[in-house]
mmCIF file of the N, C-alpha and C atoms, coordinates in Angstrom:
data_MODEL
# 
_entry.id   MODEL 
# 
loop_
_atom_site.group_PDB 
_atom_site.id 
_atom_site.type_symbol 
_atom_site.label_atom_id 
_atom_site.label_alt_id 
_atom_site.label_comp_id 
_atom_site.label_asym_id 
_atom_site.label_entity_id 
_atom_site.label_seq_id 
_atom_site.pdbx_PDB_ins_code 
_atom_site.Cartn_x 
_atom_site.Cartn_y 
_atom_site.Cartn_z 
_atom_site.occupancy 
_atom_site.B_iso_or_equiv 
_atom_site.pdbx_formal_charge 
_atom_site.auth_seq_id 
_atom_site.auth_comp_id 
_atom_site.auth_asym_id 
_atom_site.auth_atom_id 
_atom_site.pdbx_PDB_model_num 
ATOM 1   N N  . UNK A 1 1  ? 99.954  92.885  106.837 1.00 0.00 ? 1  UNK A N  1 
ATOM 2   C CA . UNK A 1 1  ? 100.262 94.276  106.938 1.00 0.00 ? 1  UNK A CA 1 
ATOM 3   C C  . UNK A 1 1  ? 98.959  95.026  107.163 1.00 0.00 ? 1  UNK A C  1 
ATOM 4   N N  . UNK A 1 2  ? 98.817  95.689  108.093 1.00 0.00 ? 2  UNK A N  1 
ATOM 5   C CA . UNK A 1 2  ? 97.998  96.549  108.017 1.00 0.00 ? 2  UNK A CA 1 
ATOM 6   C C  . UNK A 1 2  ? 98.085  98.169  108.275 1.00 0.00 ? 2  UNK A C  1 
ATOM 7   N N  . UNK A 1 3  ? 97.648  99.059  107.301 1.00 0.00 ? 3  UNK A N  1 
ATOM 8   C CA . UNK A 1 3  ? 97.800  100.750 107.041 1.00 0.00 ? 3  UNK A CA 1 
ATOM 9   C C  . UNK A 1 3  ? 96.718  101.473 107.412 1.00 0.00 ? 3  UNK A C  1 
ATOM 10  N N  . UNK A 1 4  ? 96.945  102.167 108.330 1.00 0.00 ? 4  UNK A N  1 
ATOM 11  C CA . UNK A 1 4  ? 96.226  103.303 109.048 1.00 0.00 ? 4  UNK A CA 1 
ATOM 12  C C  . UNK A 1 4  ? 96.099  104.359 108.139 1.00 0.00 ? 4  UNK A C  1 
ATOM 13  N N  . UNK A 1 5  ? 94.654  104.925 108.405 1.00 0.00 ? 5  UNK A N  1 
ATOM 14  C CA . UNK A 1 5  ? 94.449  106.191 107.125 1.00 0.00 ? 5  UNK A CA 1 
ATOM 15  C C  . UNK A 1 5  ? 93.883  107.391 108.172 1.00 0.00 ? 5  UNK A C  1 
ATOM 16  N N  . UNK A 1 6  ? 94.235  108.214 108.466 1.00 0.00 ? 6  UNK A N  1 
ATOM 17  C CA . UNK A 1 6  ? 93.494  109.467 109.269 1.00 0.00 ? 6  UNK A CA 1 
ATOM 18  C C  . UNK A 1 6  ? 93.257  110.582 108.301 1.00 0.00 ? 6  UNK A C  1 
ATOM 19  N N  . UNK A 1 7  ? 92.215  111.339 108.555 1.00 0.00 ? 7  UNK A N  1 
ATOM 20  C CA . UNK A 1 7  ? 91.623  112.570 108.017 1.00 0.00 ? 7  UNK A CA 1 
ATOM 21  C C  . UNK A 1 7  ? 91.135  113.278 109.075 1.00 0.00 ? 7  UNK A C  1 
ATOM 22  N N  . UNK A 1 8  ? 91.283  114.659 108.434 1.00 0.00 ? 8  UNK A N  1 
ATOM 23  C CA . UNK A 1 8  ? 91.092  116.012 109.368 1.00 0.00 ? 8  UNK A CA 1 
ATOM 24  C C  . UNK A 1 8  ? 89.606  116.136 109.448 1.00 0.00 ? 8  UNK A C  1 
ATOM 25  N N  . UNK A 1 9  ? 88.738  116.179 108.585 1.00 0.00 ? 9  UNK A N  1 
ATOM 26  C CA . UNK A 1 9  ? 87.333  116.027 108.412 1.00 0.00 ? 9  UNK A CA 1 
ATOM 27  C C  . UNK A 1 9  ? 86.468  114.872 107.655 1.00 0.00 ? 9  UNK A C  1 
ATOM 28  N N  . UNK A 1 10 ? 85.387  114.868 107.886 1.00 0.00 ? 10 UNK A N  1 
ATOM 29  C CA . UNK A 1 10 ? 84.691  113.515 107.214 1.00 0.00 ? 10 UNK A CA 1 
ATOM 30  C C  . UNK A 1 10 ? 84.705  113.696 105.953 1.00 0.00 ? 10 UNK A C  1 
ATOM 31  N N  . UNK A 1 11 ? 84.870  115.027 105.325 1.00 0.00 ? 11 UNK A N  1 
ATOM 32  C CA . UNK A 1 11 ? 84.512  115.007 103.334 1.00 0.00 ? 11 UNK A CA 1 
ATOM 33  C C  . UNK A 1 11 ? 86.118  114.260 102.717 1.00 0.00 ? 11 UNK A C  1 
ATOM 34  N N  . UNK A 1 12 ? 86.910  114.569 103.501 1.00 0.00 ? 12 UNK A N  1 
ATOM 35  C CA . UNK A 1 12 ? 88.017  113.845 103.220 1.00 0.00 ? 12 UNK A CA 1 
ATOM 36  C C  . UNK A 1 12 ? 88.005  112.437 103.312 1.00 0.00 ? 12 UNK A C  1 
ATOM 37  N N  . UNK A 1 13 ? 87.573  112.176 104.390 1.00 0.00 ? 13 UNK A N  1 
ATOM 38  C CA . UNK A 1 13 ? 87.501  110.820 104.469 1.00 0.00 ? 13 UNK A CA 1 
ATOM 39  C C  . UNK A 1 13 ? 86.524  110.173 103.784 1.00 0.00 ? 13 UNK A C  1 
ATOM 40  N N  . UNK A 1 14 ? 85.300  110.912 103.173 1.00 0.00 ? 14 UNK A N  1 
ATOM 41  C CA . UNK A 1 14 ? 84.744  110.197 102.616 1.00 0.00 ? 14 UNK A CA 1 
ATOM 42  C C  . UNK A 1 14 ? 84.641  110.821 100.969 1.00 0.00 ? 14 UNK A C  1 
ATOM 43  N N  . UNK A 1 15 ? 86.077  111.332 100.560 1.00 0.00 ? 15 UNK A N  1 
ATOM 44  C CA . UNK A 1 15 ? 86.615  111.624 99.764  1.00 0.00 ? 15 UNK A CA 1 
ATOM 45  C C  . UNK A 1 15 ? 87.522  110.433 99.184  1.00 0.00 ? 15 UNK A C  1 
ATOM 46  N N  . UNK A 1 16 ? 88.498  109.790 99.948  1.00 0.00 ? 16 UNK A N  1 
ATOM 47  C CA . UNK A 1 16 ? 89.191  109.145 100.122 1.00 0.00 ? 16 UNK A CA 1 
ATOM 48  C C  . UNK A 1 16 ? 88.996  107.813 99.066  1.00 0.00 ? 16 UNK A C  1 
ATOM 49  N N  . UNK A 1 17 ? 89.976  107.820 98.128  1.00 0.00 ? 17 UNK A N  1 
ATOM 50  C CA . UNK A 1 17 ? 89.831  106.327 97.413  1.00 0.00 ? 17 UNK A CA 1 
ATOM 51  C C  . UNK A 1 17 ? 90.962  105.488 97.685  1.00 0.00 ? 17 UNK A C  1 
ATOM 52  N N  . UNK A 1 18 ? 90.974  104.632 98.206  1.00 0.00 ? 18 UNK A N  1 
ATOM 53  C CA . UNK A 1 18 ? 92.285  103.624 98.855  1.00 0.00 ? 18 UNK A CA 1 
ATOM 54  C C  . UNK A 1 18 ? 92.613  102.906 97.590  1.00 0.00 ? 18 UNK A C  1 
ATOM 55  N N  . UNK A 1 19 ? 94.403  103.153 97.768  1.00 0.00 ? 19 UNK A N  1 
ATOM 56  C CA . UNK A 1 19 ? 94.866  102.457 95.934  1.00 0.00 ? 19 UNK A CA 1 
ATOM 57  C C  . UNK A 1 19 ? 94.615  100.542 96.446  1.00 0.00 ? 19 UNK A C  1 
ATOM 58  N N  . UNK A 1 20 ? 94.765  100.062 94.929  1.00 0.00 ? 20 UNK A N  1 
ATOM 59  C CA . UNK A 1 20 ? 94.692  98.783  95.254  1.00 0.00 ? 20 UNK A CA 1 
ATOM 60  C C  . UNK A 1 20 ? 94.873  97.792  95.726  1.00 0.00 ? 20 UNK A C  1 
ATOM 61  N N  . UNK A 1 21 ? 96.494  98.467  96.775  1.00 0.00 ? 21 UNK A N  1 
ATOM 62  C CA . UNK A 1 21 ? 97.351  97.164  97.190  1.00 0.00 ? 21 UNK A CA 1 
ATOM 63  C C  . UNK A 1 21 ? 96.675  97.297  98.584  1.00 0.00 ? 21 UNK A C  1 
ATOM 64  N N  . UNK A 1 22 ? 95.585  98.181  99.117  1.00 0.00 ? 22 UNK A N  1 
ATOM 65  C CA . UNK A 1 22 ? 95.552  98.067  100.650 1.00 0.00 ? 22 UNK A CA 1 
ATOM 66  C C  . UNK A 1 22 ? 94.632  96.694  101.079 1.00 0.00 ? 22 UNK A C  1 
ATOM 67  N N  . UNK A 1 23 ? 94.079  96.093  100.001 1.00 0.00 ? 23 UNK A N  1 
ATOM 68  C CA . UNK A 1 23 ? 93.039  95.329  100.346 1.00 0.00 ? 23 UNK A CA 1 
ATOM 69  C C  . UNK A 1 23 ? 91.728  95.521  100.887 1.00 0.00 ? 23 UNK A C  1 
ATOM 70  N N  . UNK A 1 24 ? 91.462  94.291  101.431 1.00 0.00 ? 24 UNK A N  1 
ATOM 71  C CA . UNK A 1 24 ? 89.702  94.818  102.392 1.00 0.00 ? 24 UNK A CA 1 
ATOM 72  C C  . UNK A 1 24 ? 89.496  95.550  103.211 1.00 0.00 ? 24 UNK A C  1 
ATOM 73  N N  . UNK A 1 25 ? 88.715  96.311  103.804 1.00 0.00 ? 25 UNK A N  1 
ATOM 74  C CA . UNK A 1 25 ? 88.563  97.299  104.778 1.00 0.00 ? 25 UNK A CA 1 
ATOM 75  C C  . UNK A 1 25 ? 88.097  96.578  105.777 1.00 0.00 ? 25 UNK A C  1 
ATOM 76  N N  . UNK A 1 26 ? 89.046  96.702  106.980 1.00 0.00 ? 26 UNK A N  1 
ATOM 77  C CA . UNK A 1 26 ? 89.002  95.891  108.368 1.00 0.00 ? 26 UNK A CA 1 
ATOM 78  C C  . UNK A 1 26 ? 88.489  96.695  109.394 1.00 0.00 ? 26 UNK A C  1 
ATOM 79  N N  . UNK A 1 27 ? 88.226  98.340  109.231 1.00 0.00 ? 27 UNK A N  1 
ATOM 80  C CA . UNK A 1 27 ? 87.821  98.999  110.263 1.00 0.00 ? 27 UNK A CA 1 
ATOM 81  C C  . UNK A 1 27 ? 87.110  98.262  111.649 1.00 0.00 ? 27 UNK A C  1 
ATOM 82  N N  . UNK A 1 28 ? 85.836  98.014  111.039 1.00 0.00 ? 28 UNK A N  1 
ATOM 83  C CA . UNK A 1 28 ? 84.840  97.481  112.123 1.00 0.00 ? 28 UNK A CA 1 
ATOM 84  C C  . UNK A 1 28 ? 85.118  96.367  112.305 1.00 0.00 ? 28 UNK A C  1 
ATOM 85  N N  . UNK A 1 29 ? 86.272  94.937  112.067 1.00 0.00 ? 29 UNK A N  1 
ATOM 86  C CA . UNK A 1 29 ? 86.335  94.089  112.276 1.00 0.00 ? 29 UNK A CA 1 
ATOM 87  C C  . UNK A 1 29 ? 87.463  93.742  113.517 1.00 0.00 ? 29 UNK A C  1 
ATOM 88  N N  . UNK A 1 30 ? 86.309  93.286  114.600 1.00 0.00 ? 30 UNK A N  1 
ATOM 89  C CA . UNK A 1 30 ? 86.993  92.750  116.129 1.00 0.00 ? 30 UNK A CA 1 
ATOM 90  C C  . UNK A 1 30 ? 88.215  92.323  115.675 1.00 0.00 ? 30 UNK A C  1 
ATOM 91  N N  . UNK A 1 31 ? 88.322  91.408  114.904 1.00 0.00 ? 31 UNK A N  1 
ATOM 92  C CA . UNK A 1 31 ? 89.717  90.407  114.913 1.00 0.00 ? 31 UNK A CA 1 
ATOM 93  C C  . UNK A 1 31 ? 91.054  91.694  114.583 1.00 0.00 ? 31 UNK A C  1 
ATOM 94  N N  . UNK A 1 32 ? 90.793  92.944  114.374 1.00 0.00 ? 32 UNK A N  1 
ATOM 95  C CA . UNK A 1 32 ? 91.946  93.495  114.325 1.00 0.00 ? 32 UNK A CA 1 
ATOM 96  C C  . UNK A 1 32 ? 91.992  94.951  115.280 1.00 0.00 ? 32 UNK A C  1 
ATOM 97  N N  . UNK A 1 33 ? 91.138  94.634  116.609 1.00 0.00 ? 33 UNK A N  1 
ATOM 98  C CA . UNK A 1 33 ? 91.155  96.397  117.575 1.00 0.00 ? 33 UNK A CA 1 
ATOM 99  C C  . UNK A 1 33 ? 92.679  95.531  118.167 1.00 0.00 ? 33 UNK A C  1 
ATOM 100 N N  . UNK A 1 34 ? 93.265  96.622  118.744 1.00 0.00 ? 34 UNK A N  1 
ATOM 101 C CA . UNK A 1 34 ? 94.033  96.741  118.695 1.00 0.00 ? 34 UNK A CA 1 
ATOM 102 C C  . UNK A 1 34 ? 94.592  95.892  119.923 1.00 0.00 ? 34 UNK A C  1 
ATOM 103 N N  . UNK A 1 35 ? 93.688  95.401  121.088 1.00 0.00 ? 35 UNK A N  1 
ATOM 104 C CA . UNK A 1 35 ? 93.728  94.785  122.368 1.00 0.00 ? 35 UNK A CA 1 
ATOM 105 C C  . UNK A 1 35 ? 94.178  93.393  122.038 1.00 0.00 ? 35 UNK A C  1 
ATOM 106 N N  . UNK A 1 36 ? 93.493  92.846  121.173 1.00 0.00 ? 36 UNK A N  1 
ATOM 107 C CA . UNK A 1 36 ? 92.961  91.832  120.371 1.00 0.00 ? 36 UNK A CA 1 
ATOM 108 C C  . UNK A 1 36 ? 94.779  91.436  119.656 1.00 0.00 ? 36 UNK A C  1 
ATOM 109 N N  . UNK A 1 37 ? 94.818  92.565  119.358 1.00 0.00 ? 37 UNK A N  1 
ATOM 110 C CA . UNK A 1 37 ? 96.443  92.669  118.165 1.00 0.00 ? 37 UNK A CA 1 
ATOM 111 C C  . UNK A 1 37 ? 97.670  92.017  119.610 1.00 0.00 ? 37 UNK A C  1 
ATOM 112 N N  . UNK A 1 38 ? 97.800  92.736  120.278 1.00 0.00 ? 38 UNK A N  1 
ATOM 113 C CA . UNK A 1 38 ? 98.685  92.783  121.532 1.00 0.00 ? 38 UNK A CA 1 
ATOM 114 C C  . UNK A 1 38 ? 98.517  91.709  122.328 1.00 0.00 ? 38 UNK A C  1 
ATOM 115 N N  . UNK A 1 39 ? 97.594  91.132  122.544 1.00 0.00 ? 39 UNK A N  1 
ATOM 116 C CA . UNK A 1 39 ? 97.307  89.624  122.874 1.00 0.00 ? 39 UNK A CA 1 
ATOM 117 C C  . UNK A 1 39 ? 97.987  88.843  122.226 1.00 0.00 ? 39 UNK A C  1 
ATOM 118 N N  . UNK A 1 40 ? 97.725  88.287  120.981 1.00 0.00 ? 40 UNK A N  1 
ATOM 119 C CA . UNK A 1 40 ? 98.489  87.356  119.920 1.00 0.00 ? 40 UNK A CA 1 
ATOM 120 C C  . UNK A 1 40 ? 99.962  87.211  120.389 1.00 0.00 ? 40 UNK A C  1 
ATOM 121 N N  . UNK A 1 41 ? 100.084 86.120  120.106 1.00 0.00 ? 41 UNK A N  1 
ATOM 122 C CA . UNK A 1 41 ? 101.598 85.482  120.631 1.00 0.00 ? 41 UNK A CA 1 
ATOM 123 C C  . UNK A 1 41 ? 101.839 85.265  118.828 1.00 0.00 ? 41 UNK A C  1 
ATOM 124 N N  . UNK A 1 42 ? 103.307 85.397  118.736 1.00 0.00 ? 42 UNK A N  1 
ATOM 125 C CA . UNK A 1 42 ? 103.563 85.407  117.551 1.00 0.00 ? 42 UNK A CA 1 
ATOM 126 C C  . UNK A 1 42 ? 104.967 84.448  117.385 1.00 0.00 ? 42 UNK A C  1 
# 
């Protein structure tokens, strides 16, 4: 599963405390842009 988080400005976002069930933060990680996602055969 993965959950998208958007904010209107950066103090929010770097306001932001993610509850526990979201796991690791994948932002910067290739294995999940989105090109990458749509490729995968499932």
């Amino acid at each position: 599963m993965l959950v998208e988080v958007e904010f209107e400005t950066k103090e929010q976002a770097n306001a932001f405390v993610p509850p526990e069930w979201f796991g690791k933060d994948v932002t910067f990680s290739g294995e999940y842009q989105n090109s990458r996602l749509a490729s995968k055969s499932y």
